[in-house]
N, C-alpha and C positions, 0 to 999 in steps of 0.2 A: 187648689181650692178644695176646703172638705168639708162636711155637711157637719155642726156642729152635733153628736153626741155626748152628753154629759158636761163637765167641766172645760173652761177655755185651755189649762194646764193640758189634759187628756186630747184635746185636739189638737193642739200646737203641737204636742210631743210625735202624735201620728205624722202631721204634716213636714216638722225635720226629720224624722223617719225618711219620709218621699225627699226631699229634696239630697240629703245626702245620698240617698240609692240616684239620685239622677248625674250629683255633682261625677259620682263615680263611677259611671257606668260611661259619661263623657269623658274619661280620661283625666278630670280635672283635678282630682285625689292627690293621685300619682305628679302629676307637675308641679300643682304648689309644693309634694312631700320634695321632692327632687331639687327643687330651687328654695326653700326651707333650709335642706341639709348642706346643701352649697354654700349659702349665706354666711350661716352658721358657724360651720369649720372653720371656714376662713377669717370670720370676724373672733372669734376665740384663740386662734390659734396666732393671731399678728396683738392680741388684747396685752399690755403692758401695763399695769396699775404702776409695780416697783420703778422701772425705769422710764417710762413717758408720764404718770402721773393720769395712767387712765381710770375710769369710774364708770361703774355701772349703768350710771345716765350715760355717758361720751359711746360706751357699746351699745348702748339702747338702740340710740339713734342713730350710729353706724349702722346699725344690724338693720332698721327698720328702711333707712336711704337706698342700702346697696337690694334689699330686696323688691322695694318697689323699682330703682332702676333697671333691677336684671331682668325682672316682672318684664317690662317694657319693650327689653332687646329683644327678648326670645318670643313675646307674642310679635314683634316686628319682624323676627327673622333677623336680627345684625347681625354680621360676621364676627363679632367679639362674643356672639355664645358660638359653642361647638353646635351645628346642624340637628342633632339627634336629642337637643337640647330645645327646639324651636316648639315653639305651642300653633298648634294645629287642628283646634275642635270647633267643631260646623257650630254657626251660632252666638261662639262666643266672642265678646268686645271688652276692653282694657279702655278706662279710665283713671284721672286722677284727680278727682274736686276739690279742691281745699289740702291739693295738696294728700290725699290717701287714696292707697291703691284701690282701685274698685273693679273687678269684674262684673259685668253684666251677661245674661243670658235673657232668654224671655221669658220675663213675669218673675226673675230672681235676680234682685242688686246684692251681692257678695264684697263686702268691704273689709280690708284686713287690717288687723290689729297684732300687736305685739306684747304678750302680756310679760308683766319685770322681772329684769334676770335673777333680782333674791329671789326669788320665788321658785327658780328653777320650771321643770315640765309640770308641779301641780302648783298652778296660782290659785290666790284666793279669789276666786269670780265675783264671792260676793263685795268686797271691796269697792266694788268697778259700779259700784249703784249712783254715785251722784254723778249723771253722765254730762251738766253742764260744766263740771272743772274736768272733766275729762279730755273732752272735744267739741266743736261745733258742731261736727261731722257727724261722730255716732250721739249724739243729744239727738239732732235730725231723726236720724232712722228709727230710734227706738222711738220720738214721738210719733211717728207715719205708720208704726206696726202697731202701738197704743189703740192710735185712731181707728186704725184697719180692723180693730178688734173691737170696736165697740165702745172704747174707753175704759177699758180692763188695765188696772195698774196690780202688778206684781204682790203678792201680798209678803210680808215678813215670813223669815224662815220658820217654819213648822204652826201658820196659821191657816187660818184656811180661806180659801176664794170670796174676797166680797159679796160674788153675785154667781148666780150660774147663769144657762144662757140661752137660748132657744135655741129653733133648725135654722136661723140663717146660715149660709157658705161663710167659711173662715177664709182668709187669703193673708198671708202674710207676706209683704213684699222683700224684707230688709234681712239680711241675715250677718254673720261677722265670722271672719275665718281669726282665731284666736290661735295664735301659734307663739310659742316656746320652744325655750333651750337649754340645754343642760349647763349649767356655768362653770363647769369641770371637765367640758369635752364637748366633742361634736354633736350629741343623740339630741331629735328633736321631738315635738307631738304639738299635733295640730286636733282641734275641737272645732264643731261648727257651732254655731249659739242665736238665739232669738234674741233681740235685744227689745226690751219693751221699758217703761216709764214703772214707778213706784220703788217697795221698799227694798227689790232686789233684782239686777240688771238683766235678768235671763230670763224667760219664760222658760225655754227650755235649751241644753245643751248636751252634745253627743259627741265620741270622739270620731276622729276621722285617721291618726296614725301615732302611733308609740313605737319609734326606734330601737331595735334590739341590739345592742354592741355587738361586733363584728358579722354584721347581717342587713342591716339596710345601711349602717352609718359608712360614710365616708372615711376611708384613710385617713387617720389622724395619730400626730405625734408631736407631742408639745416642744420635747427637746431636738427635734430635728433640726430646728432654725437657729440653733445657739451654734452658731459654728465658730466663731469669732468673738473679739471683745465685745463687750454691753454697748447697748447705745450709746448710751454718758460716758466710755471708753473709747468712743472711735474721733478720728483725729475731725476736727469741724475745718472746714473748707473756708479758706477767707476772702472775702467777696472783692473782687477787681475794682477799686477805685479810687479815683485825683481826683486832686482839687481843680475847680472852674480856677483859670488864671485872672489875675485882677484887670482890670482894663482903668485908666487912669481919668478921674473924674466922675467915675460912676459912684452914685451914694453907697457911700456904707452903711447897713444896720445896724 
C-alpha cells in the first residue's frame, strides 16, 4: 500500500516496483522463469503443424495446461517433477479458479496468462484491453484493482489521466504474470502487469526475465527427434477386434 503522490499511473508504477522486488527476492522469479522454460521447450520442440496439423491455438493451450499442471506438481512436491524442482516459499499458496493458475501470497493474487505465440516474446499488450472476451477471470481482477483505485479507468495511449487523486493509500490487490515464448525455440520472458478496466489493459507493466540463447535457455534441438520416419510414415497399429457372434432369434437392427 502507498500513499498516493501525484498521478494514479505514478503510483501504480512505484507499487509494481515493490511487488516485483518482493516476488523476487521470495524466490518466485526464478521458479515461474524455470517452469516457463521447461514448458516451453517441450511444447515447441514435440509442436508439428506439417505432419499432425498443429496451430498455434492447439500449442497455445498445450503450453498454458502443461504449465498450470506442472505449476501444481512441484508446489505439491510430486515425484513426477525432479526434487530440486519443487516450490518451497514460506507464504505461498497455488490455486486454480475457473480453471487459471493463481498464486497467492498475502495481500498479492498473481494470476498467469499466456500471451499469443504470433507475437512471439513482444505481444501487443495493448490488444488485451476488452478483457470481457478475454476471460471471466482476468475481466474480475482488473475490475477489483479499477475499484481498489477509486474507479480510475486506463486512459487511451498518449492521453492523459481523467483525474488525479488525493493522499489516500493505493492498494492494488490483482496482478498478472504475462509470460511468452519464442516460436522458433526454446527462449522465454515473463512481465508482471497491473490489469485495470478502460481503454488500455495495464496500468502498469514491468519485466521480470528475457532468456539469452545458450545461458538461461534450456537444451534444445529441433532435429534431434527426427530419427525415423514422419508420423504419417510410421506403420499404424491395427486395433484387436471380432465380431459379437449372432445368437438365434435375437432382433436384428
Amino acid at each position: 500500500m502507498l500513499e498516493r503522490n501525484g498521478s494514479v499511473q505514478e503510483s501504480v508504477e512505484q507499487l509494481l516496483a515493490g511487488t516485483k522486488d518482493r516476488l523476487t527476492e521470495a524466490g518466485v522469479v526464478d521458479l515461474l522463469q524455470d517452469l516457463a522454460q521447461d514448458v516451453w521447450a517441450m511444447c515447441v520442440n514435440r509442436y508439428e503443424p506439417d505432419e499432425l496439423g498443429d496451430t498455434h491455438m492447439s500449442l497455445g493451450i498445450q503450453a498454458v495446461e502443461n504449465f498450470k499442471s506442472r505449476a501444481q506438481r512441484r508446489y505439491l512436491g510430486d515425484d513426477r517433477e525432479a526434487p530440486e524442482k519443487h516450490w518451497d516459499v514460506q507464504g505461498l499458496t497455488l490455486e486454480t479458479p475457473r480453471n487459471v493458475l493463481t498464486l497467492l501470497m498475502p495481500g498479492l493474487r498473481l494470476m498467469a496468462m499466456k500471451t499469443p505465440m504470433a507475437e512471439g516474446r513482444s505481444p501487443r499488450l495493448d490488444l488485451l484491453a476488452d478483457w470481457g472476451d478475454q476471460s471471466h477471470a482476468r475481466n474480475q481482477i482488473a475490475l477489483e484493482n479499477t475499484q481498489a483505485m477509486g474507479g480510475w479507468l486506463a486512459p487511451a495511449r498518449g492521453q492523459d489521466e481523467l483525474f488525479k487523486v488525493g493522499s489516500a493509500p493505493l492498494a492494488v490487490p490483482n496482478y498478472l504474470l504475462l509470460w511468452s515464448g519464442d516460436p522458433d525455440g526454446p527462449l522465454t520472458a515473463g512481465r508482471l502487469a497491473v490489469p485495470v478496466m478502460g481503454e488500455q489493459p495495464f496500468a502498469a507493466v514491468t519485466d521480470l526475465w528475457w532468456d539469452v540463447a545458450n545461458v538461461d535457455a534450456p537444451s534444445y534441438d529441433r532435429s534431434s527427434r527426427i530419427d525415423g520416419p514422419g508420423f504419417d510414415e510410421r506403420p499404424v497399429t491395427k486395433p484387436a477386434l471380432s465380431l459379437k457372434p449372432s445368437v438365434a432369434g435375437e432382433e436384428q437392427a
